[in-house]
C-alpha angles and dihedrals in degrees: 000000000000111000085012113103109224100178135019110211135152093218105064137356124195110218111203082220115034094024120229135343129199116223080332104315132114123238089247091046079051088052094046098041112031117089115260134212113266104286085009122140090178118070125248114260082222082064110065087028083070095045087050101054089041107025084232132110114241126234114224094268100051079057096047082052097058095039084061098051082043087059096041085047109043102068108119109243094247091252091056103054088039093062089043090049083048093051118111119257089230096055107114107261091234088050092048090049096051086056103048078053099047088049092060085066086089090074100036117135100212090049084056095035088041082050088047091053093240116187106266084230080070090045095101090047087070102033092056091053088053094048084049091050084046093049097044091042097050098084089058098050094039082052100052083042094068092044101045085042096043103022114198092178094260132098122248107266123256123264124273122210094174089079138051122280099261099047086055095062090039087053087046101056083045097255116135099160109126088216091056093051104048081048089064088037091067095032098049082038087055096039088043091113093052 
């Protein structure tokens, strides 16, 4: 598809040439201008998450803010860990991990506020909220994922929320090594629109 637009869309744009740009920045411009973790050289995934919902760059503290909410928001409701900690090692990862998403439909706002036959003008308020909850939540399932799928006969750490988003599921796959974490720092940062 190469030269054929396949999607219009304000967030992101994939140049055949100069590859993608977020909200019209480069990754290197990304590199150069989003706030990083304290000795980081990588930006913080919090960060052009940010710059995606609102098309702005973030100072540190706006950063520092959603890190927090991610935090508040990313512990598992108990059922929901229970039935990833029950799923079979040989269940495909991508298999256990739509289910550990699917489960979490038990606490979405828009099902209750749906339910509640809210107006559909109201219908982004409560998405968003459960796109906040998802996005908060990911780290955690991905996490119970690789244990359940490469068991080392321990169980997957618990979360941290003293630390940016990125080095808690880093601590929660078991892995403490600053250059592995400033590697998923740049990947989660580059896959961050998708």
């Amino acid at each position: 598809m190469r030269g054929i637009k396949g999607l219009v869309t304000e967030t992101s744009l994939l140049d055949a040439d100069e590859g993608i740009r977020f909200r019209g920045l480069t990754i290197p411009e990304c590199q150069e201008r989003l706030p990083k973790a304290p000795g980081g050289d990588e930006p913080l995934p919090e960060g052009l998450f940010w710059l995606l919902m609102t098309g702005d760059v973030p100072t540190t503290k706006q950063v520092e803010g959603l890190t927090s909410e991610l935090h508040a928001r990313g512990a598992l409701p108990a059922h929901v860990e229970r039935l990833m900690l029950s799923l079979p090692p040989s269940m495909h990862p991508m298999t256990q991990f739509v289910i550990g998403i699917n489960a979490c439909q038990t606490e979405s706002h828009f099902a209750k506020a749906y339910a509640d036959g809210v107006a559909k003008q109201q219908y982004w308020e409560f998405v968003y909220e459960d796109v906040m909850d998802l996005v908060a939540r990911i780290p955690r399932i991905g996490a119970l994922v690789y244990h359940n799928t490469f068991p080392n006969g321990q169980p997957a750490p618990k979360r941290r929320t003293d630390v940016d988003w990125v080095s808690s599921f880093t601590a929660q796959l078991g892995f403490h090594n600053n250059d592995f974490i400033e590697l998923m720092r740049l990947y989660m940062t580059i896959h961050s629109d998708h």
